[in-house]
ZAFIPA-89250 format. One record per residue (C-alpha): residue number from 0; x, y, z. Coordinates in pm, 1 decimal. Layout:
<rs>
> NUM_X_Y_Z
...
</rs>
This chain:
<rs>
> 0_1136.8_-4282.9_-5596.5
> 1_955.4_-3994.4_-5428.0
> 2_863.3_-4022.8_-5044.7
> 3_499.3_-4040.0_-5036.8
> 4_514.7_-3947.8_-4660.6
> 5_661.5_-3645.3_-4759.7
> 6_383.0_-3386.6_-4831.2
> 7_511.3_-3186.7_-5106.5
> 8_728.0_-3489.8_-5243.1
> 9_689.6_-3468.2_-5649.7
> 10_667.7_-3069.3_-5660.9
> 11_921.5_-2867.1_-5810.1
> 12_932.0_-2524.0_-5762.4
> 13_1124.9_-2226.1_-5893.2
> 14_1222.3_-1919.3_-5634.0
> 15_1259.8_-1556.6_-5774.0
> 16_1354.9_-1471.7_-5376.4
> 17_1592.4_-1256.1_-5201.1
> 18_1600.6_-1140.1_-4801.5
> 19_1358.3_-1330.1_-4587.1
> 20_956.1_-1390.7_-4647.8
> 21_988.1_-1574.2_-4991.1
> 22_1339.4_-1726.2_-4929.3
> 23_1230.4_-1907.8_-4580.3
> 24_860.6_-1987.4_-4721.7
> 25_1078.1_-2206.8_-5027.4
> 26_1284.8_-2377.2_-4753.9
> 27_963.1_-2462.2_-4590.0
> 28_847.7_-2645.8_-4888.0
> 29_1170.9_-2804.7_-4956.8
> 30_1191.9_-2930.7_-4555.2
> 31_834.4_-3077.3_-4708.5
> 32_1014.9_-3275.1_-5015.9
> 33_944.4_-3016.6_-5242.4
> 34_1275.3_-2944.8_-5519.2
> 35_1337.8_-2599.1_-5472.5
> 36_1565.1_-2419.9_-5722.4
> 37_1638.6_-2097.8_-5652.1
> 38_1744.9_-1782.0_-5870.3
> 39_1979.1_-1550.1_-5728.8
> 40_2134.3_-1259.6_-5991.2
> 41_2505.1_-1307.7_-6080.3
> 42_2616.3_-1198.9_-5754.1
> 43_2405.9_-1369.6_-5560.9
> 44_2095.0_-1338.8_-5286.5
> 45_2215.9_-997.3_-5078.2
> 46_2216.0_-1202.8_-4758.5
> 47_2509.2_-1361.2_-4929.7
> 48_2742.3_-1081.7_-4899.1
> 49_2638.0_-1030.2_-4478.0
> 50_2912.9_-1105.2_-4228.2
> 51_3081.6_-1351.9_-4482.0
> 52_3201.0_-1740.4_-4286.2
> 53_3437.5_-1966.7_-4446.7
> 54_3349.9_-2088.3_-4779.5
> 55_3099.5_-1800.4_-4885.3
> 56_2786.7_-1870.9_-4644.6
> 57_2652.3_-1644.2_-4418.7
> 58_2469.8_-1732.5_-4112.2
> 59_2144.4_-1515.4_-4261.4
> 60_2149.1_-1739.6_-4578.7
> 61_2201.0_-2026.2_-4441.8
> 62_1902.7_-1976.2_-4192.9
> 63_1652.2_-1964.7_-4518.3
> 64_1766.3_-2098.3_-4762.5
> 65_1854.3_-2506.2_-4681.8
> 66_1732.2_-2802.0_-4897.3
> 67_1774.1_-2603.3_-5240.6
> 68_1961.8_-2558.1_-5544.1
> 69_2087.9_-2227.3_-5673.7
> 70_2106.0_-2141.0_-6003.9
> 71_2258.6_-1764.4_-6064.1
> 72_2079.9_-1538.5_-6386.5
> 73_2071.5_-1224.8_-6504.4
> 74_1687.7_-1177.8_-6539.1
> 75_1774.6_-878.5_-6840.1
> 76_1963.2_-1061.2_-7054.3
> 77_1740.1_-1157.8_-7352.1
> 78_1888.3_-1529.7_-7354.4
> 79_1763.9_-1579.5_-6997.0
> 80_1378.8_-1615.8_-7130.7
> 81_1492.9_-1995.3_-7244.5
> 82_1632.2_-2063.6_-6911.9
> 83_1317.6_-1937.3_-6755.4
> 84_1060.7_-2093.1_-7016.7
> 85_1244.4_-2479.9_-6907.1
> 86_1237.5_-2371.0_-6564.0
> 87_882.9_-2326.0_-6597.1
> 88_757.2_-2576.9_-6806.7
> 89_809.1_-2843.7_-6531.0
> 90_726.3_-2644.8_-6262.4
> 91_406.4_-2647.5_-6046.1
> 92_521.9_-2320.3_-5795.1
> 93_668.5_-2010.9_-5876.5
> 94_701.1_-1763.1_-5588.7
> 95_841.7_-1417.7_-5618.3
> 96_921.5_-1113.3_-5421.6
> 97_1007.7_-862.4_-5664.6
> 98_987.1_-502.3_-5564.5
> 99_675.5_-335.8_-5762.7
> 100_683.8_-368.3_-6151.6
> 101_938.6_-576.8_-6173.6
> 102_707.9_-920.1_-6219.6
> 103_524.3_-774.9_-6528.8
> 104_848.7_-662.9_-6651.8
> 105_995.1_-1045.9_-6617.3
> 106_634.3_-1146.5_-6738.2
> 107_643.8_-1382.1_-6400.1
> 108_330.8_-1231.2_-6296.4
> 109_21.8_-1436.9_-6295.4
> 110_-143.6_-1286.4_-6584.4
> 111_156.4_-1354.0_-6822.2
> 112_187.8_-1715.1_-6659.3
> 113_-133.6_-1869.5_-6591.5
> 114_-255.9_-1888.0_-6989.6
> 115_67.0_-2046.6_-7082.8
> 116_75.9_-2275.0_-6776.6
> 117_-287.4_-2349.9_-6643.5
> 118_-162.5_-2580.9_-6361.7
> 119_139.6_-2323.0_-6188.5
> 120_56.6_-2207.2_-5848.6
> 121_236.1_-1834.5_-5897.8
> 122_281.4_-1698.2_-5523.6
> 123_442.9_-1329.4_-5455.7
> 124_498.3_-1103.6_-5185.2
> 125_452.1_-741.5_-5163.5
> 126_505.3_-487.1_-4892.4
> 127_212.1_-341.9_-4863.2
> 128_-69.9_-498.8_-5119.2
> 129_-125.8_-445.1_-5462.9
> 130_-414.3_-175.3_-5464.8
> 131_-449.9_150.0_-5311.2
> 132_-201.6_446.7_-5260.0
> 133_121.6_268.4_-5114.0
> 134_107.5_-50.1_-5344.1
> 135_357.3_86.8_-5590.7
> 136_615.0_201.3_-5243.8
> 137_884.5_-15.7_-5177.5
> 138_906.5_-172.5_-4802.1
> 139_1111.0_-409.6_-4580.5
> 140_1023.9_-541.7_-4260.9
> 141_1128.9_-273.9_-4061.6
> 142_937.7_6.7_-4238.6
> 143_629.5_-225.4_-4268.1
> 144_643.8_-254.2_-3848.8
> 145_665.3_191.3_-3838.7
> 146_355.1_226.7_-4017.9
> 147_125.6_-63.9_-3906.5
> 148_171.3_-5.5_-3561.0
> 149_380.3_-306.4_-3468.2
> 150_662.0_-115.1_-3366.0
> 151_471.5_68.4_-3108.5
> 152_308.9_-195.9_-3023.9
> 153_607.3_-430.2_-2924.0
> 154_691.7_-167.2_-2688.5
> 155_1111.0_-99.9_-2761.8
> 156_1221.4_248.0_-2753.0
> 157_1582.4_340.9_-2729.5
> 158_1637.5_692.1_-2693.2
> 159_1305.1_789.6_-2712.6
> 160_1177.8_665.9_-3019.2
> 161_1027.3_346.8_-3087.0
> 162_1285.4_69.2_-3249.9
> 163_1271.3_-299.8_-3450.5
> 164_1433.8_-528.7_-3237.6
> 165_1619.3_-804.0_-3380.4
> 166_1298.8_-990.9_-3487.8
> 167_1149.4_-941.7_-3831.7
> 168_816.7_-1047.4_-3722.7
> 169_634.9_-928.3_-4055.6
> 170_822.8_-1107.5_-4270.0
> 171_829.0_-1474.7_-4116.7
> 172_453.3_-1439.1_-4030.2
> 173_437.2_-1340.6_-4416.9
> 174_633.9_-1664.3_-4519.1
> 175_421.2_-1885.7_-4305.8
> 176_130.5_-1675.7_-4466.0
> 177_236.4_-1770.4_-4798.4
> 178_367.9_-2143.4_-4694.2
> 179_-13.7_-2182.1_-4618.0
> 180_-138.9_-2024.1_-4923.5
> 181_81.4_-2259.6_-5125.4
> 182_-37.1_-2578.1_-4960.2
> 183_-398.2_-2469.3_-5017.0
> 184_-369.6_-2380.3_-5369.2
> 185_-211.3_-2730.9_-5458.3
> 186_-510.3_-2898.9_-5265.7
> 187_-732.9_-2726.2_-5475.8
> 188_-555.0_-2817.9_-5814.0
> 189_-555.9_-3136.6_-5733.9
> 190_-948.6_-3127.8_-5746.5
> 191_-981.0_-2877.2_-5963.7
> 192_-710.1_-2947.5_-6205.8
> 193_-604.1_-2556.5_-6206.4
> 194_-305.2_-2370.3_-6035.2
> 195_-397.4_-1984.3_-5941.8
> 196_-267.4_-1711.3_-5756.4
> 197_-149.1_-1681.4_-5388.9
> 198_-59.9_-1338.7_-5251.2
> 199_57.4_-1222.3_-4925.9
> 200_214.6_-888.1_-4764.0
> 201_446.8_-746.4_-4509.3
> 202_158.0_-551.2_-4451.5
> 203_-88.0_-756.6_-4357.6
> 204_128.3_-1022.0_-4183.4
> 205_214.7_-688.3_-3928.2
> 206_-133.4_-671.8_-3871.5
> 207_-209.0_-1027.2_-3796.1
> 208_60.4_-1044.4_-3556.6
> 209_-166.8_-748.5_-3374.5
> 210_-511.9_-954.5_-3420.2
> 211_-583.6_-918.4_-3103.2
> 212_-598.5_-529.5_-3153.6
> 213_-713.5_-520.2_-3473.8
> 214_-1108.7_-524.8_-3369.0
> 215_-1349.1_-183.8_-3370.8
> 216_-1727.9_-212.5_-3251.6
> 217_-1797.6_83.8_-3427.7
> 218_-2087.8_196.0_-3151.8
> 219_-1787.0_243.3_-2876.3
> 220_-1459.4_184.1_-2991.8
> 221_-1505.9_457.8_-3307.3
> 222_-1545.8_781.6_-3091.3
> 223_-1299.8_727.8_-2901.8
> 224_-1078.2_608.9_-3185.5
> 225_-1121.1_912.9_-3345.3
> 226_-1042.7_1109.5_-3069.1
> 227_-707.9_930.8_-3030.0
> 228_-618.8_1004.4_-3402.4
> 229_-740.0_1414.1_-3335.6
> 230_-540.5_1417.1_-3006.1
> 231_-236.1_1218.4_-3240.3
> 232_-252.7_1497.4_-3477.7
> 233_-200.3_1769.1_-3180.1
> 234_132.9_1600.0_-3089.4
> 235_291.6_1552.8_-3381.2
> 236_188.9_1921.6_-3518.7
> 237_368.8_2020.6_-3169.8
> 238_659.4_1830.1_-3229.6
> 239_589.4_1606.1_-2929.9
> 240_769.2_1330.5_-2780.1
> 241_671.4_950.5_-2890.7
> 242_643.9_870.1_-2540.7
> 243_362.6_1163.1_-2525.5
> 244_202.7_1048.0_-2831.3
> 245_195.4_669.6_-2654.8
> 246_20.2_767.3_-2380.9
> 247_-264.0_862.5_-2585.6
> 248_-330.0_549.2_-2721.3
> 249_-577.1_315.5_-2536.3
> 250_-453.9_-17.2_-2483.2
> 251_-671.3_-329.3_-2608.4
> 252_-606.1_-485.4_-2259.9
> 253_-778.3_-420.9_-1986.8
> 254_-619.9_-227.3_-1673.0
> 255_-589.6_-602.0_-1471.6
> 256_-403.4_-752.5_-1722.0
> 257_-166.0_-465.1_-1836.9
> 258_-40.8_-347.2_-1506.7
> 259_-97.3_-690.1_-1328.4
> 260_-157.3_-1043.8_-1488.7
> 261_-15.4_-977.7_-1822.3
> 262_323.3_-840.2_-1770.2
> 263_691.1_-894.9_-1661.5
> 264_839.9_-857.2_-1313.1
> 265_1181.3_-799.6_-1190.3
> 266_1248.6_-1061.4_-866.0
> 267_1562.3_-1052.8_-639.7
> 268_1779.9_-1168.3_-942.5
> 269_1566.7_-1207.6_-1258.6
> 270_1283.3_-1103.7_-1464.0
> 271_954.1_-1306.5_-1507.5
> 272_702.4_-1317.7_-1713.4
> 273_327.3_-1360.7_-1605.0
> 274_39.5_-1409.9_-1832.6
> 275_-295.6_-1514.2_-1653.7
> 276_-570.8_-1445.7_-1866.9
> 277_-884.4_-1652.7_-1669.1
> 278_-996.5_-1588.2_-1380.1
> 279_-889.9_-1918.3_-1220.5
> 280_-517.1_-1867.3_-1315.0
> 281_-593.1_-1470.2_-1187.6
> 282_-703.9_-1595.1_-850.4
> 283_-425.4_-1842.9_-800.0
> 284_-163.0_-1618.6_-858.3
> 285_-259.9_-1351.2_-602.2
> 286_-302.5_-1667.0_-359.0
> 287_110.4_-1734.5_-442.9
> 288_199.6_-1427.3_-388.4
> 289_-44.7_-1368.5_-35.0
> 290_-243.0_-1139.3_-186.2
> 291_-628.8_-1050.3_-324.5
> 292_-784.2_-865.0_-590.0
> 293_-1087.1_-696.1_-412.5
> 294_-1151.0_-455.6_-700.9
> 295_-1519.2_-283.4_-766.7
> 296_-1745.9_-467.9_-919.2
> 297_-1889.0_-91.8_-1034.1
> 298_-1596.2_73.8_-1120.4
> 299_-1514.0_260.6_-1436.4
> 300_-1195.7_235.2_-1641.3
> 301_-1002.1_522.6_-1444.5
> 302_-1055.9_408.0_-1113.9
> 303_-942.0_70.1_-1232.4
> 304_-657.5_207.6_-1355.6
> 305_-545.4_353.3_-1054.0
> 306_-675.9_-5.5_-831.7
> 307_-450.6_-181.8_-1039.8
> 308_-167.4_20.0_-1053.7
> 309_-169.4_-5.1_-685.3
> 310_-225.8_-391.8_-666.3
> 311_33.9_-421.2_-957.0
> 312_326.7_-215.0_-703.8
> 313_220.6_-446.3_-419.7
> 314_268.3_-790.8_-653.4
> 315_603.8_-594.6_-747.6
> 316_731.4_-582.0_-376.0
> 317_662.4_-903.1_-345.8
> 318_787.3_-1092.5_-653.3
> 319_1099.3_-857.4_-538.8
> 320_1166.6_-1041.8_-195.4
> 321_1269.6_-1380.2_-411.5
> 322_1484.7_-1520.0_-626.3
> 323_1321.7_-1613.4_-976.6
> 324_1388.0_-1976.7_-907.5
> 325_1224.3_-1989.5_-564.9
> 326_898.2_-1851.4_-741.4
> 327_932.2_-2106.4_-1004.5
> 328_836.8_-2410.0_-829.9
> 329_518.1_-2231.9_-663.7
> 330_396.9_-2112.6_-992.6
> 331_444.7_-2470.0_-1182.5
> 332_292.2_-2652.5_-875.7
> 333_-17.7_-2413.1_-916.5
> 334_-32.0_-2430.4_-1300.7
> 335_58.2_-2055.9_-1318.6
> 336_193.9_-1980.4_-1655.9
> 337_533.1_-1784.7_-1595.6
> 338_899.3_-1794.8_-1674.6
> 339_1209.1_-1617.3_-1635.9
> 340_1275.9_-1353.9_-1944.9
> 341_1617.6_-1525.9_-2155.7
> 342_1791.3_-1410.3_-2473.0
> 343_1753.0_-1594.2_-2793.6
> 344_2152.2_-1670.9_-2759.0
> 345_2051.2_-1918.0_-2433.5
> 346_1797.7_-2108.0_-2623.8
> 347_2066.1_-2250.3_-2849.7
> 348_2146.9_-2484.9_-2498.8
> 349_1785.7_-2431.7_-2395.8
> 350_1722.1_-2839.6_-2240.6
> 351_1337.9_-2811.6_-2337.9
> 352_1407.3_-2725.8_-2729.1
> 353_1679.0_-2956.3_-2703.4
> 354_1438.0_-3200.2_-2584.2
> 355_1196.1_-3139.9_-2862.6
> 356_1400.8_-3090.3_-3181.9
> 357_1355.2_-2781.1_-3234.9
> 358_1688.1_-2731.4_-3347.0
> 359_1886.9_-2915.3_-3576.4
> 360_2287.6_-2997.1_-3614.6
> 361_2345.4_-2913.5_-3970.1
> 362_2674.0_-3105.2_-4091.6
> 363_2858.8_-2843.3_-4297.9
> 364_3077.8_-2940.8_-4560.7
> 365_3301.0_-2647.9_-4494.3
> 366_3188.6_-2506.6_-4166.3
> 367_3136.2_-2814.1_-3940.1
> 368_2821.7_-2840.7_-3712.2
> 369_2606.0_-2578.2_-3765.6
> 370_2326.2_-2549.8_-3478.3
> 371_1986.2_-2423.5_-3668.9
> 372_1608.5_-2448.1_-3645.5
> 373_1460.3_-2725.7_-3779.7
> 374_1116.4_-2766.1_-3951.1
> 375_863.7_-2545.6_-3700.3
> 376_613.3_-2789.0_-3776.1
> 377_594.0_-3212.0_-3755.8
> 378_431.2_-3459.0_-3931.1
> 379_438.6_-3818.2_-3927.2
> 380_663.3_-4010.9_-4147.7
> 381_904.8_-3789.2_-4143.6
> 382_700.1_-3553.5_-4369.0
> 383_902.4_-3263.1_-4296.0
> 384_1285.7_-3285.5_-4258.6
> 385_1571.4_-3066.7_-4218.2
> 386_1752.2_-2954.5_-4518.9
> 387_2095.0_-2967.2_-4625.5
> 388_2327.9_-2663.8_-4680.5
> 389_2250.6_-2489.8_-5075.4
> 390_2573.5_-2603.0_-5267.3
> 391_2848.6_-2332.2_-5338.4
> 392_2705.8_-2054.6_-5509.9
> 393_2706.3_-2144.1_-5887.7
> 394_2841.5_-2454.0_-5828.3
> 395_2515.8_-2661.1_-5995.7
> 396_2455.0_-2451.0_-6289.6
> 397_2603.5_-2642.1_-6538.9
> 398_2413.4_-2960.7_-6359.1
> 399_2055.3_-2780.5_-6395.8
> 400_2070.5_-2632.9_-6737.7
> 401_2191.3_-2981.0_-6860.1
> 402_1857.7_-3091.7_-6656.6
> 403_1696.2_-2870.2_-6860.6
> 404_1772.0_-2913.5_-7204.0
> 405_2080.5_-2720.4_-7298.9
> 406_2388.2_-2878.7_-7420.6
> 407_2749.7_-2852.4_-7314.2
> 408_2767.2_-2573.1_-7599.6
> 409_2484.5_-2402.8_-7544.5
> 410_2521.4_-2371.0_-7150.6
> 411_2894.2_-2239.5_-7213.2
> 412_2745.3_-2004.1_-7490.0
> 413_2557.0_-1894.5_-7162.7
> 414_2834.4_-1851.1_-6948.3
> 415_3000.0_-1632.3_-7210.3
> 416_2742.4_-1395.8_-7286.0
> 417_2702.3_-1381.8_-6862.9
> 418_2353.0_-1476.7_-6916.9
> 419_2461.8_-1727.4_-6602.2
> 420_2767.2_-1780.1_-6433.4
> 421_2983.0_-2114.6_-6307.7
> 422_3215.7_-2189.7_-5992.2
> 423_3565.9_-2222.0_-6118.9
</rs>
């Protein structure tokens, strides 16, 4: 009996996934109650084959793809349009993330799907849309950040050029994106009876994480806009540095917050990071730290600029005379938002997200404990739960294709022909 707590409890869907923003929107769903069953080709999802642990997993699949089954297929083979036609006919999502073409080519597109099953909610990702001159261009989440601006704008250069970072921001926000999408469209059909399209890109995920950029008043921001973009094209014909191209570009935050109440500091031992954005939080920061902010009322950008730049030095001197942990207890008594910068590696022992649940000991049949993230979101009832490891790479595909209709001779006809493969 299904788990009526559970939100997606009673929906079945099918994953056409590989790498990230498909793969960890499907394990959202499952952590919902959703059955997931995922195809991989005959080798496998390529985060299979990434720094290899004992029994097959990797730590990259096993951070996306919990609470499924796996089913391997070769998508080609002319015998695999059965498999996929029972996979389908009891399912109510199909997401996909196929590179451009390939979805017409599979006919798991929506036009192919929706007249033969009215009631499928068909969800894919693309890099970069499906319209205009780069919707045919393949992308990943690291070429997506170069040319949306995300890159530059999280502010990592090694060696003089901008670089990723660990996170692939574009793609989670693009799962989530899609996650969302998904939950909406299965409202809908159940008032409306019909499934439909969701659609969501690297692309536009990028830019969402930059919404706070991503805003022109025409009247002043598009002069000087267009200036930047002239003055762009100067540097780069000249074979300038990024750094000179950088300083170019206008920031969407004013000269206060960049160079003094939005902004990391370096103390006797540590780093912290300050963010206070009203002017309550401004003025109770400067009282900490014995200071004021006595700027012009009347002044224009550049002479804020430089006011600010001084005040920001003088805040540096003195965050610089403590250690981060005597500043601490002066900031959290005064309700100034701050902490001290730490590496994703410390959160794993981090007592607040221990405190919380935010992470989750996964019992491993072959690996042990394994210490990941659980469900970012809660609801009550236990509507969202951690998953389980995905079995052993094609350890359930004689288990689903007997689910689906095929008999012990037809599913090793399958095997044969490699339309599929089985764990020995």
């Amino acid at each position: 009996m299904e788990n009526a707590a559970r939100p997606f409890a009673g929906i079945d869907v099918v994953e056409f996934g590989q790498f990230i923003a498909v793969p960890f929107c499907a394990q959202l769903l499952a952590e919902g109650g959703a059955r997931v069953t995922k195809i991989e080709s005959l080798e496998g999802d390529p985060v299979r084959q990434l720094a290899p642990l004992p029994g097959g997993d990797t730590r990259h699949f096993l951070s996306r793809n919990r609470g499924k089954r796996s089913l391997p297929l070769d998508l080609r083979h002319p015998r695999a349009k059965a498999v996929i036609d029972g996979l389908l006919a009891r399912a109510d999502v199909v997401l996909t993330n196929f590179r451009p073409g390939l979805a017409e080519e599979f006919g798991l597109d929506v036009a192919s799907l929706a007249p033969r099953f009215p009631r499928l909610v068909v969800g894919s990702v693309s890099a970069f849309g499906r319209h205009g001159p780069d919707a045919l261009l393949a992308g990943m989440d690291l070429v997506v950040q170069a040319r949306t601006g995300l890159m530059a704008a999280l502010g990592k250069v090694e060696d003089g050029v901008p670089a990723s970072g660990e996170a692939p921001v574009a793609d989670y926000i693009c799962a989530l994106s899609l996650a969302f999408g998904i939950a909406a469209a299965l409202l809908r059909r159940e008032r409306t009876g019909r499934g439909g399209e969701v659609s969501a890109a690297l692309m536009m995920a990028a830019l969402v994480a930059q919404n706070n950029s991503m805003v022109r008043v025409e009247s002043v921001d598009g002069p000087v806009h267009a200036a930047v973009r002239g003055r762009l094209r100067e540097l780069r014909a000249a074979g300038r540095s990024f750094d000179e191209q950088a300083a170019v570009v206008t920031s969407a935050r004013t000269p206060a917050m960049l160079q003094v109440y939005y902004r990391t500091y370096a103390t006797k031992d540590d780093v912290v990071g300050i963010a206070c954005v009203s002017p309550g939080l401004q003025r109770t920061f400067m009282a900490v730290l014995g200071l004021k902010d006595e700027a012009p009322a009347s002044a224009d950008r550049a002479e804020l600029e430089r006011y600010y730049a001084d005040l920001g030095r003088r805040c540096e001197e003195v965050l610089a005379s403590r250690a981060a942990a005597e500043w601490k207890p002066l900031f959290d008594a005064r309700g100034v938002p701050g902490a001290a910068v730490r590496f994703s590696t410390e959160l794993f022992d981090d007592a607040q997200a221990l405190a919380n649940g935010f992470f989750h000991d996964l019992p491993h049949p072959v690996l042990g404990s394994v210490r990941v993230l659980a469900p970012p979101v809660r609801m009550d009832g236990d509507g969202f739960q951690p998953g389980a490891p995905t079995p052993a790479f094609a350890s359930q595909t004689r288990a689903i294709l007997g689910e689906l209709g095929f008999d012990a001779a037809a599913i090793e006809g399958l095997l044969k022909e490699k339309v599929t493969r089985a764990a020995d």
